[in-house]
C-alpha positions, 0 to 999 in steps of 0.5 A: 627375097632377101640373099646374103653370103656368109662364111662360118665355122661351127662345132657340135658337141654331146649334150653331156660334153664337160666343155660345155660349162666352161663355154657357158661360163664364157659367154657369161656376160653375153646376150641370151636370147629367148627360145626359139622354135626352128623346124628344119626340112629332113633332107640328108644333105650336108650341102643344103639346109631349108628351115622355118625360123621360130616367130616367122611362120611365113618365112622360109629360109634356104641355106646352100653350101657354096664352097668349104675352104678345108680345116682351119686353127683358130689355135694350137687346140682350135681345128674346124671346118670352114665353110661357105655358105648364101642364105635366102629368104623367101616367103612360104604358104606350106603349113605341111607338118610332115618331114620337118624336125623342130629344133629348139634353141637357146642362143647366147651371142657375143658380137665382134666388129672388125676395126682397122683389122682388129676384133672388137666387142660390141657391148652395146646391142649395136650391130657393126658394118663388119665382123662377126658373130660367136654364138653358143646354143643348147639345141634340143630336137622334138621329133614327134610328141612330147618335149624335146630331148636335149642333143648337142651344145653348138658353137659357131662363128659367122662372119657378116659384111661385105663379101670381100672381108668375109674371110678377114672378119672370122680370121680375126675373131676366132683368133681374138677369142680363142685366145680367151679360152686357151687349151679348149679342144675342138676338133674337125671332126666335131665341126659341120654345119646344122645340115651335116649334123641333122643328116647325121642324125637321120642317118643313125636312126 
């Protein structure tokens, strides 16, 4: 069994939303990964999240909400929800294809190291002992037959490291690059984590 904490900050927007290419254009020189394929167990809750990550069909992964801190600026225009959360990963034998949604993702990630208190990229694949990671996914949902449906543009910062800087990682990433982005709204409304946004979802149907 694997167990990490994290504390994030995410947003969600419409799959039309006009930010969208300008977050794009902003993650341009940053690492894209392959699609992935993750099924999410339909729980309605915002407090806990049970998915089975694309590639590792033996693996489970249990996401539960620790603790939210309230909204946080990033910047004048930046307001999100901080959160959080420990992660476990357990290994599974349950092949039930019922009450799963597939979501499909593409990542684009930039990865920050925290040095002497200061936010630096790493350019160079490498993974630092601290910092954080910004990421910018297309998510589209399959529910059913037939291709999934573009849904939502998602942009979220998870600090990684010890515990104890957890919260000084994210503190001084967001705040580094936001300032690259100046004037682009995001607001608290808009900002949950993939369980409040998929409870959101089951909610309205």
């Amino acid at each position: 069994m694997d167990i990490r904490e994290s504390i994030e900050v995410r947003w969600f927007l419409p799959a039309d939303d006009a930010r969208a290419a300008r977050l794009v254009s902003w993650f341009s020189r940053a690492f894209s990964e392959a699609p992935r394929h993750d099924r999410y167990r339909r729980l309605r809750r915002a407090d806990l999240g049970i998915k089975k990550r694309g590639g590792r069909p033996k693996g489970l992964e249990v996401k539960f909400r620790v603790c939210t801190f309230g909204s946080i600026h990033l910047s004048p225009t930046v307001l999100g929800e901080l959160e959080r959360w420990t992660k476990l990963t357990v290994s599974s034998t349950d092949d039930d294809d019922s009450g799963w949604t597939t979501l499909t993702k593409e990542r684009r990630v930039r990865v920050f190291g925290l040095v002497g208190g200061r936010a630096v990229e790493v350019m160079d694949g490498a993974h630092p002992g601290a910092g954080c990671a910004v990421e910018l996914t297309r998510v589209a949902v399959a529910e059913g037959e037939g291709a999934a449906a573009p849904a939502a543009w998602s942009l979220g910062l998870e600090a990684f490291g010890p515990p104890a800087i957890l919260l000084e990682a994210l503190y001084a990433v967001g705040r580094a690059v936001f300032v690259e982005v100046p004037d682009l709204g995001l607001t608290s409304i808009e900002s949950k984590g993939y369980p409040a946004w998929l409870a959101e979802r089951l909610a309205e149907r």
